[in-house]
VEXDREN-2710 file (C-alpha; in Angstrom, 1 decimal):
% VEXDREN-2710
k/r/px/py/pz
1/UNK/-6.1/-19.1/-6.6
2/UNK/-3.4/-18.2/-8.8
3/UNK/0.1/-19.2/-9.5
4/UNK/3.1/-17.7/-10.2
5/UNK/4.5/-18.0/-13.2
6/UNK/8.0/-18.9/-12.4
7/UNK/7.6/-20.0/-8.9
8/UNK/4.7/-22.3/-7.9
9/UNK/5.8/-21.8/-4.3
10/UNK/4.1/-18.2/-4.7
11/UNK/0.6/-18.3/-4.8
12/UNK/-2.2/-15.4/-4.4
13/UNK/-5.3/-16.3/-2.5
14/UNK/-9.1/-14.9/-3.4
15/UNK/-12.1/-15.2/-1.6
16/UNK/-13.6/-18.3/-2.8
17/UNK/-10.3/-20.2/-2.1
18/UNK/-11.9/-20.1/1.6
19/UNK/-15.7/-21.8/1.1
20/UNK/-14.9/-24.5/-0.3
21/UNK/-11.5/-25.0/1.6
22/UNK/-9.1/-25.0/-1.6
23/UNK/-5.9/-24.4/0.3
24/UNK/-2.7/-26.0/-0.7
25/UNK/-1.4/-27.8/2.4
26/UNK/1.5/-25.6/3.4
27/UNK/-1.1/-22.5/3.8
28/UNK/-3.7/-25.1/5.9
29/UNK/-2.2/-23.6/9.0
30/UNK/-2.9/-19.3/7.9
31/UNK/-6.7/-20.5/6.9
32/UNK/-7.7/-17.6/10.0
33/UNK/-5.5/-15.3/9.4
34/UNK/-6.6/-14.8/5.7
35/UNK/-10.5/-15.0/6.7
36/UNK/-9.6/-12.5/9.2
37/UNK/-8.1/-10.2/6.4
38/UNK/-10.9/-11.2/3.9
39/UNK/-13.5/-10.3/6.5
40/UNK/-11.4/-7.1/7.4
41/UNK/-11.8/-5.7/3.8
42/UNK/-15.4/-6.5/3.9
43/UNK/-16.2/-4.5/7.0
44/UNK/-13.8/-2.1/8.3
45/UNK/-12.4/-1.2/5.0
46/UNK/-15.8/-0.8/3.1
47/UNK/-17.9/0.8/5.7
48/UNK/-17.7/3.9/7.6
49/UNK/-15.9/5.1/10.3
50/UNK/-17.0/7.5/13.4
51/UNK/-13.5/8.9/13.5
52/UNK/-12.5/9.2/9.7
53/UNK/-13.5/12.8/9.4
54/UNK/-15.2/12.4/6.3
55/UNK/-18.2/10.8/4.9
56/UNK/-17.8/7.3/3.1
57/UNK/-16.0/4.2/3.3
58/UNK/-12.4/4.1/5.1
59/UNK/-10.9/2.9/1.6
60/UNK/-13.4/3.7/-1.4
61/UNK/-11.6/1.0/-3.0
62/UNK/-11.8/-2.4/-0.9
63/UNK/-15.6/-3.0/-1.4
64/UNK/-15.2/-2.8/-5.2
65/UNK/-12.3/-4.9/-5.4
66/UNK/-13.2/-7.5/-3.1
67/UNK/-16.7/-7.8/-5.7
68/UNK/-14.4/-8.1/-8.8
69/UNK/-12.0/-10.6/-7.0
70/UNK/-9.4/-8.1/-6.8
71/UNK/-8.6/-8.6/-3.8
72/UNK/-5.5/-10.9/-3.8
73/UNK/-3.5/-12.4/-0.3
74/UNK/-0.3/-13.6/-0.2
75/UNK/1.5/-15.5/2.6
76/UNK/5.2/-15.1/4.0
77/UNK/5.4/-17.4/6.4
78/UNK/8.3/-16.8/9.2
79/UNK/8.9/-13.6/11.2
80/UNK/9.8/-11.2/8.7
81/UNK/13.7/-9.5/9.1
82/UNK/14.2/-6.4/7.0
83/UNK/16.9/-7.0/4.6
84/UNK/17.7/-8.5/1.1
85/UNK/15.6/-11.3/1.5
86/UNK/12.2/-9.9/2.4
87/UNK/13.0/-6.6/0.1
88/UNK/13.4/-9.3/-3.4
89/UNK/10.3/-11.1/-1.8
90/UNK/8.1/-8.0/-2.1
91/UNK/10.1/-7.0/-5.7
92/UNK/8.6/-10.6/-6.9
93/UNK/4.8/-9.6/-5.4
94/UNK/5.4/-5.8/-7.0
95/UNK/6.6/-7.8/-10.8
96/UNK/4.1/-9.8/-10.4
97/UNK/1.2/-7.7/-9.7
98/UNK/2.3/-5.3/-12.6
99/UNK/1.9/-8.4/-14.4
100/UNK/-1.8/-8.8/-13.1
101/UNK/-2.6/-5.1/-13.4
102/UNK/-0.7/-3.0/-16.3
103/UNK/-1.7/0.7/-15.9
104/UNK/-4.0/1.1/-17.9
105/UNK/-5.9/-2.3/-17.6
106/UNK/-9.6/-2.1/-17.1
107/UNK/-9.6/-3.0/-13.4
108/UNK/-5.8/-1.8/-12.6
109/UNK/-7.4/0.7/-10.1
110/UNK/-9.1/-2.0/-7.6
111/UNK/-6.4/-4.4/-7.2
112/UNK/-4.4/-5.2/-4.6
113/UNK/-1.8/-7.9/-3.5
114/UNK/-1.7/-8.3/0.1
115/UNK/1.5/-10.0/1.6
116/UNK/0.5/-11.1/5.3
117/UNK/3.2/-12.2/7.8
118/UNK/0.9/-14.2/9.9
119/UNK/3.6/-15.3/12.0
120/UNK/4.8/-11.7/12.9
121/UNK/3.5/-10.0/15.9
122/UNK/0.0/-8.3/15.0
123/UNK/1.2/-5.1/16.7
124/UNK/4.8/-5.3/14.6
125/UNK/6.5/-4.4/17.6
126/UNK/9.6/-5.3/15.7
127/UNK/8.9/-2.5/13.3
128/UNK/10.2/-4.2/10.6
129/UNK/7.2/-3.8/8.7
130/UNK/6.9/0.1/8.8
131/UNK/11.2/-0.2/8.2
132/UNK/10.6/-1.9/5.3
133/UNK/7.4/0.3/4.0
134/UNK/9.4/3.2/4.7
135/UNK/12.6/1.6/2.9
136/UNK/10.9/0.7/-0.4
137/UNK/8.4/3.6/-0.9
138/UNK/10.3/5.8/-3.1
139/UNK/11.3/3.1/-5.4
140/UNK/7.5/2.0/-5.9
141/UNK/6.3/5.3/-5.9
142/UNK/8.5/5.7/-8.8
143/UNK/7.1/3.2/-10.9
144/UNK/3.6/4.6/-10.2
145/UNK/3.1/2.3/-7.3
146/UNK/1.7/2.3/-3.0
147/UNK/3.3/-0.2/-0.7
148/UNK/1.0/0.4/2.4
149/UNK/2.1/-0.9/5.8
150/UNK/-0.8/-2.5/8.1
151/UNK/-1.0/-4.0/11.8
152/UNK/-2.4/-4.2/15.4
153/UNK/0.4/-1.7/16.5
154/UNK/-1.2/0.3/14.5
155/UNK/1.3/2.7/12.5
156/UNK/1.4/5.8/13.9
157/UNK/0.6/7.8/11.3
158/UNK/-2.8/9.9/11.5
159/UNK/-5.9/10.4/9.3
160/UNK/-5.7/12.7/6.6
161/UNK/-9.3/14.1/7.6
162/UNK/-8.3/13.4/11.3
163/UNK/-5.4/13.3/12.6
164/UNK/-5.9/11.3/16.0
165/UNK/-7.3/8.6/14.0
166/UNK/-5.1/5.5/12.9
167/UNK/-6.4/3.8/10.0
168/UNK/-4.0/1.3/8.8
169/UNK/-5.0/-0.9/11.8
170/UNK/-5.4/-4.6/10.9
171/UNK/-5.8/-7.6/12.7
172/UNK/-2.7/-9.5/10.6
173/UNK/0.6/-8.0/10.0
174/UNK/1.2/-6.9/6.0
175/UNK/2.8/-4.7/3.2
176/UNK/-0.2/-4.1/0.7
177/UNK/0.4/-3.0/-3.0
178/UNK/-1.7/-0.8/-5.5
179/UNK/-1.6/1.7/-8.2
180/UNK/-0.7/5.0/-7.0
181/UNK/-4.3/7.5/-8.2
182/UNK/-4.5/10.8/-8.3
183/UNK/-6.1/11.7/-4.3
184/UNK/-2.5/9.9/-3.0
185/UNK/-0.8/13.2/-3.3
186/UNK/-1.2/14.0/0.2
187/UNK/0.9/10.6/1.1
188/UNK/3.6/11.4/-0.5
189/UNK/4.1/15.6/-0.6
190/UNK/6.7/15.3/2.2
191/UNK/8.8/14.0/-0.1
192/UNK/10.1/16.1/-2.7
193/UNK/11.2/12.9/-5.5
194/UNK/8.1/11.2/-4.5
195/UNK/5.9/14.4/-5.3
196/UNK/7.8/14.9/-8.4
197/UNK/7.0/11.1/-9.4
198/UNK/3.2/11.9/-8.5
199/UNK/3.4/15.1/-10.9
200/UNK/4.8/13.2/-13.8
201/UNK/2.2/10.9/-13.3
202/UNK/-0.4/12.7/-12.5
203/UNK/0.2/16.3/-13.3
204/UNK/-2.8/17.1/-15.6
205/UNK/-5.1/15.1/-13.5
206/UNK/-5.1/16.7/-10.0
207/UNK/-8.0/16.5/-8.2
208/UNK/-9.7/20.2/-8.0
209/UNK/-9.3/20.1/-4.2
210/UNK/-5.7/19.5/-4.1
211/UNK/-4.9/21.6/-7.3
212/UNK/-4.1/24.7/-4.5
213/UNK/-2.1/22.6/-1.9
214/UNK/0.3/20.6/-5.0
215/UNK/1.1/24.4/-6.6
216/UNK/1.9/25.9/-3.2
217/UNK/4.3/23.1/-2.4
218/UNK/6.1/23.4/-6.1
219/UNK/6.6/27.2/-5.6
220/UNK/8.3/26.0/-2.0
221/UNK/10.5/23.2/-3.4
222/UNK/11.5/26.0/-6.7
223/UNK/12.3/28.6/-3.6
224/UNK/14.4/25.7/-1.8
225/UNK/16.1/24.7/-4.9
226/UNK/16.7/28.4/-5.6
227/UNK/18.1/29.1/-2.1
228/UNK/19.9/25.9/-2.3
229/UNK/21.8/26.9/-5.3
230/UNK/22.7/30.8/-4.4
231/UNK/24.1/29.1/-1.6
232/UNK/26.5/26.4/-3.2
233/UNK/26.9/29.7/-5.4
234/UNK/28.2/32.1/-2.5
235/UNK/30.1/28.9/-0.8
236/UNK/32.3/28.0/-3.8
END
């Protein structure tokens, strides 16, 4: 288990804080829900899926960092409510974690901070954890980082190989953070900032198979800009 610097009221949970119980008292009463997420990253993450629409694990990531200890869980007790609070919450987990994992670091790519919200519905049929994904996306992606939303609901957004499948299903409620890597371009093309962040991150290490689809969306956004301008031109 470790402790945050600053504030020992924040801790991050691994595996082997579960057998032998080592929980501090205050987290005695989420002992199932992080077993449930620890045994969720063992199975549905690192194992195949009949409805992924590619071969491999769901997340080519979890069974790695779950082996390296990783794999970090944090609890928010409460129902979450989007707003200042909860958004400086996750700004402490994001510090932190950039703390724990500088790009660069040896095992940056496989870790993970996991803040559950045992206490919110599993489904999140308050939506405050996709309003707050949604909210603070742009600013992580701008420091080179994911904040992935997860729940029973699930979020309704598809499969990149299959679009009828849902695969940020998860039997807690929870905002997960990682380093951004180079196949994440498909997350985040919709966006024109948050592609530009992905180029000057990434921009000489593209993945061959989405070198075609990243230059036909920077020819678009260059003919939207272009358009956007002759027409500011002709208006003024």
């Amino acid at each position: 288990m470790l402790t945050h610097p600053t504030d020992p009221g924040r801790v991050l949970v691994e595996r082997h804080d579960l057998d032998p119980l080592a929980l501090p008292e205050r987290l005695l009463r989420f002992e199932v829900h992080l077993r449930a997420i620890f045994d969720w990253g063992r199975g549905y993450l690192s194992g195949p899926h009949p409805d992924l629409g590619r071969g491999g694990n769901v997340c080519p990531f979890a069974q790695p960092s779950l082996e390296r200890g990783r794999f970090y869980l944090a609890v928010e007790p409460g129902v979450p409510a989007a707003g200042p609070r909860l958004t400086e919450t996750l700004r402490c987990y994001r510090d932190w974690f950039l703390d724990l994992a500088p790009r660069g670091h040896p095992s940056a790519q496989l870790t993970a901070i996991l803040l559950l919200f045992p206490d919110a519905p599993p489904d999140d049929r308050s939506g405050v954890v996709d309003t707050v994904q949604h909210a603070l996306k742009s600013e992580y992606v701008s420091e080179g980082l994911m904040i992935g939303e997860f729940h029973n609901g699930p979020p309704d957004k598809g499969g990149l190989w299959n679009p009828a499948f849902r695969p940020l299903r998860s039997p807690v409620a929870m905002l997960a953070v990682r380093h951004m890597v180079p196949t994440d371009y498909p997350f985040l093309r919709s966006d024109p900032d948050q592609a530009r962040a992905y180029l000057r991150l990434f921009g000489d290490q593209v993945p061959v198979q989405l070198r075609e689809l990243v230059e036909h969306d920077r020819l678009a956004r260059e003919l939207d800009e272009t358009e956007t301008d002759q027409a500011g031109i002709g208006a003024s």
